[in-house]
C-alpha positions in Angstrom: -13.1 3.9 3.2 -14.8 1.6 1.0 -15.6 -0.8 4.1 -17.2 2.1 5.4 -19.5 2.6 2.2 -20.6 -0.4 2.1 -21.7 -1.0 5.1 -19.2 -3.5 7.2 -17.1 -0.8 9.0 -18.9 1.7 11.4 -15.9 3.8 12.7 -14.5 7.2 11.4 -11.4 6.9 9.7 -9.6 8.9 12.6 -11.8 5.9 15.1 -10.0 2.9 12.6 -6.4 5.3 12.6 -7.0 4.9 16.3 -7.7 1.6 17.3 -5.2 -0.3 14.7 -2.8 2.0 16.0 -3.3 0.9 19.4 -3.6 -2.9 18.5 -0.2 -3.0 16.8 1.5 -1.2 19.5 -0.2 -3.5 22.5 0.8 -6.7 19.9 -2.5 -8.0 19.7 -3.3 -10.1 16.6 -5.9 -8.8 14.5 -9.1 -10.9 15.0 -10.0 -10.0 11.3 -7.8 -9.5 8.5 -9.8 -7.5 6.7 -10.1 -5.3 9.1 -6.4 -4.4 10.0 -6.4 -1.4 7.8 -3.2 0.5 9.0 -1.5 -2.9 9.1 -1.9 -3.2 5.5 0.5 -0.2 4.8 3.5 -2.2 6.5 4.7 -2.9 3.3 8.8 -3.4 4.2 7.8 -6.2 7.0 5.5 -7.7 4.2 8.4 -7.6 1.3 10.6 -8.7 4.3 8.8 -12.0 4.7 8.2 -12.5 0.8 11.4 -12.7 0.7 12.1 -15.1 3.1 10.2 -17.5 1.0 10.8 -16.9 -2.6 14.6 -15.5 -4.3 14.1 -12.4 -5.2 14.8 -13.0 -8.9 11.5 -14.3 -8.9 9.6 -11.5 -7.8 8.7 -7.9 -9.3 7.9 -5.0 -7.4 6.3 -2.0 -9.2 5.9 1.3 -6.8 1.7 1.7 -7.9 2.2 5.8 -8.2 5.3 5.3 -10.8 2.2 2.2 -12.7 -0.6 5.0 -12.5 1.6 7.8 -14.0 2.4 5.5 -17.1 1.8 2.1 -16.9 2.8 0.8 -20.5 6.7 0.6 -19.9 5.9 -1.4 -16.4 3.5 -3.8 -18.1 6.4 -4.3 -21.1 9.0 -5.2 -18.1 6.5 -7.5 -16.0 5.7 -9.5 -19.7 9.2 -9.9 -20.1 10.0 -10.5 -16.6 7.0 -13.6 -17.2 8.5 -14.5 -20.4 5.2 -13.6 -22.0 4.5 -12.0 -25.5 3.2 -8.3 -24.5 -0.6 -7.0 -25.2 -0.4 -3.5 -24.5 -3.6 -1.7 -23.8 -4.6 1.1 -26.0 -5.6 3.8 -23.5 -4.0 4.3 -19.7 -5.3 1.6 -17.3 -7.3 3.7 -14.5 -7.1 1.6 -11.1 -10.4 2.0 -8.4 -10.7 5.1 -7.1 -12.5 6.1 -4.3 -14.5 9.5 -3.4 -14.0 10.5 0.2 -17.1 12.0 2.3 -14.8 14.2 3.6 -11.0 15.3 4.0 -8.7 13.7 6.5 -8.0 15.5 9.4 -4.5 16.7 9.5 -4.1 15.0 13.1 -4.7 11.7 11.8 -2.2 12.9 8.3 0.6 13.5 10.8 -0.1 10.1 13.1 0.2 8.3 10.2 3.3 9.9 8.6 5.1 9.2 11.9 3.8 5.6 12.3 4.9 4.6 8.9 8.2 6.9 8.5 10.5 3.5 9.2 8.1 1.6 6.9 8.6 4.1 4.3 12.2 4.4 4.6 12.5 0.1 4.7 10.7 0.5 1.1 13.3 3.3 -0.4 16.2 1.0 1.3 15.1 -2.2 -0.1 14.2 -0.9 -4.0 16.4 2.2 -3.9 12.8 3.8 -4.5 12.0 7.7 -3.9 9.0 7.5 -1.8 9.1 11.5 -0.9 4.8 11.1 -2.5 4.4 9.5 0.4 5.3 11.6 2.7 2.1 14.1 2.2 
């Protein structure tokens, strides 16, 4: 975890797992946003309340693994989608990418698949995405 590299977060990524887990399900607020790590990955309740505010014509969801693969015919739709003239990059955009000090453990893998199966399964329903990658 970044937070972890640099400094502000002092639990193991199994501890974090853990304790958002537990927040969520006893429907605490988070006292920091920043900090609500597994919260972050609700991504149908956040697309949900999007929108709720804005018609859907005006937003553009791109799944981030379909971007990575091959971003150029993305960034070609979202121009046009802005009604922009299109500047194409040369080379493949490469997003952050993190080194982790060690693997996760497959305890926290499967707590995590199980907690955001119905998140998961919101996202396909809403996009008609395949979201089988994120089910490893």
């Amino acid at each position: 975890m970044m937070a972890t590299s640099r400094g502000s977060e002092t639990l193991s990524f199994a501890e974090v797992v853990d304790r958002d887990i537990a927040q969520m399900e006893a429907g605490k607020p988070y006292q920091r946003a920043q900090k609500a790590y597994v919260a972050r990955g609700l991504y149908g309740a956040q697309i949900q309340r999007l929108l709720k505010e804005f018609p859907s014509v005006q937003i553009r969801f791109i799944k981030s693994e379909a971007f990575r693969r091959d971003a150029k015919p993305y960034l070609v739709d979202l121009c046009e989608f802005l009604g922009i003239r299109a500047a194409l990059p040369e080379e493949q955009p490469r997003g952050f990418a993190s080194k982790y000090s060690e693997p996760m453990d497959p305890a926290t893998r499967e707590r995590l698949l199980a907690f955001y199966a119905g998140e998961t399964a919101s996202v396909e329903t809403l996009f008609g995405w395949e979201c089988s990658d994120w089910r490893v």
